[in-house]
C-alpha positions in Angstrom: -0.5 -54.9 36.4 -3.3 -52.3 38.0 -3.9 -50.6 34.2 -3.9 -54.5 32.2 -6.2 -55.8 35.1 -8.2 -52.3 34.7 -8.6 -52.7 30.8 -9.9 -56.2 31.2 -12.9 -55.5 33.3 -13.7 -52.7 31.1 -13.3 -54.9 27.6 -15.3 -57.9 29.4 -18.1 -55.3 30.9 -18.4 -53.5 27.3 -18.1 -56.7 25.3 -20.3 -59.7 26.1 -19.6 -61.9 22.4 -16.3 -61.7 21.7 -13.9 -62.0 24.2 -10.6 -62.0 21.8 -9.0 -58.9 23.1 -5.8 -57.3 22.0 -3.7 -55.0 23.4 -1.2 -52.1 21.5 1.4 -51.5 23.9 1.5 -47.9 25.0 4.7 -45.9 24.1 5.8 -50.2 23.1 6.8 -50.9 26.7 6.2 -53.9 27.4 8.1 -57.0 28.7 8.0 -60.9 29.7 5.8 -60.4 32.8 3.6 -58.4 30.5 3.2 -60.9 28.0 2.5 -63.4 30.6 -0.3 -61.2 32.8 -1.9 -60.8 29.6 -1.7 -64.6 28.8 -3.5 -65.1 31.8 -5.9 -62.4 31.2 -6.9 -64.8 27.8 -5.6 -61.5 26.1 -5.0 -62.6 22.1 -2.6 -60.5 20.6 -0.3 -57.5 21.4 1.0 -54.8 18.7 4.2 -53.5 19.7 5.6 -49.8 18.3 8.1 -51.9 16.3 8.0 -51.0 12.4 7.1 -54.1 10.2 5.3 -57.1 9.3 5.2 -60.2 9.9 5.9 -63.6 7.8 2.7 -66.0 8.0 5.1 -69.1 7.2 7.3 -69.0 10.5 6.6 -68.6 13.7 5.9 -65.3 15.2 5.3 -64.4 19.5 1.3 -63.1 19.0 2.3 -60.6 22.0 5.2 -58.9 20.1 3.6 -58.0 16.6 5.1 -55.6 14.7 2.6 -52.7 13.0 3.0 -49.8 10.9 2.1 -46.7 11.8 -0.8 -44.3 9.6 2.0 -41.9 9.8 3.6 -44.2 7.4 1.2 -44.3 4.7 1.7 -40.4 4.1 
């Protein structure tokens, strides 16, 4: 809780506009009391350290995206 409610008052004092904010999940540890302290936050998304994509036609949790890593692209 002390490093999400750290990174928020950093993003809202650096970022006056837009206040989507997104989070990438260090080392992917993360869990439901994450995802709901960052719901309350207004946080948008969250990236998780799962390999993948996602599928635009069905529903998908915005908190546990998948991503691929540059490493990837090699």
């Amino acid at each position: 809780t002390y490093e999400i409610n750290k990174s928020f008052k950093f993003l809202n004092k650096i970022e006056k506009k837009n206040k989507k904010f997104f989070i990438c999940y260090p080392y992917g540890s993360y869990n439901k009391r994450t995802i709901k302290i960052l719901k309350n936050k207004k946080f948008s998304y969250g990236f998780t350290s799962r390999y993948g994509n996602i599928n635009l036609k069905k529903n998908f949790n915005l908190f546990e995206i998948p991503r691929f890593d540059a490493n990837d692209f090699k």
